[in-house]
N, C-alpha and C positions, 0 to 999 in steps of 0.2 A: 504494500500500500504506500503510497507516495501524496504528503499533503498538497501535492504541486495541481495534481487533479483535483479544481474545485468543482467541476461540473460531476461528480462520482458521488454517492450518498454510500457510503463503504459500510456494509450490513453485518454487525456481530452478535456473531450466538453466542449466548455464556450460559453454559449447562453446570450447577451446582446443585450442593445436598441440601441445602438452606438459607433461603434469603433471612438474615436477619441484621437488624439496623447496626450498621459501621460493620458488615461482610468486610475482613478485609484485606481480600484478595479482591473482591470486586470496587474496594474503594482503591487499593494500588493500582489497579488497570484501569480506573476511569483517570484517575489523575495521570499516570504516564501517558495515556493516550491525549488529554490535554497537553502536557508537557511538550509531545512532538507536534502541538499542533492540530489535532483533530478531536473537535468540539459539535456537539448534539444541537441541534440538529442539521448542522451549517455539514459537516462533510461525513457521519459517521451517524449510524443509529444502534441502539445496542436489545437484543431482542433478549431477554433474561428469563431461563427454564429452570424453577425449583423444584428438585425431588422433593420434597418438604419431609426429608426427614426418609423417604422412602426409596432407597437403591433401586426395587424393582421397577419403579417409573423412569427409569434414565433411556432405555431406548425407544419408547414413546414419545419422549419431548426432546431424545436427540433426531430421531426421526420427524416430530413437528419444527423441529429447526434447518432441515436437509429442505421441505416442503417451501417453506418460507424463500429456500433459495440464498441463505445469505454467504456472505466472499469468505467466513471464516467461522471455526468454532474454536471457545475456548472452554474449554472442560476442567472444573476445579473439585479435581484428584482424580486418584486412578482407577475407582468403581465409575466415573463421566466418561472418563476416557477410553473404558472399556466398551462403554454402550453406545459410541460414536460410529455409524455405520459404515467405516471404512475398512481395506482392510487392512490386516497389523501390519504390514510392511509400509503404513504409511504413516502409524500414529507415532507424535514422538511423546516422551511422559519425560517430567520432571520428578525429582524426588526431593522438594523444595518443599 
């Protein structure tokens, strides 16, 4: 992704276990994604799926995000990153 393309509305899935206030992993990636540049709703929109608490809904809402069509997923941890409908030679995981 390049902030240089203003005319691009860059569409991100963020598959997580639980949205809950000051998440923060999803406060770190909103603000770095500020940091470089890309600001809601001017070049970037963020489409946020919570298992709430429930592993077995990750490939339902990883798949409602594949639907969606957006440029990227980002999956926080590695029961998300498992139910990402790709296959493994393409997911990469962090152990962060």
């Amino acid at each position: 992704m390049e902030v240089s393309d203003h005319t691009k509305v860059w569409r991100i899935g963020y598959l997580t276990r639980v949205i809950a206030n000051g998440n923060p992993r999803l406060v770190a990636l909103q603000q770095r994604l500020r940091e470089l540049g890309y600001v809601e709703p001017q070049n970037i929109a963020l489409d946020i799926r919570s298992a709430d608490g429930n592993p077995g809904r990750y490939p339902d809402l990883a798949a409602d995000l594949v639907r969606l069509k957006v440029d990227i997923i980002v999956a926080d941890g590695n029961a998300a990153i498992e139910a990402a409908p790709f296959p493994s030679s393409s997911r990469r995981s962090s152990t962060s």
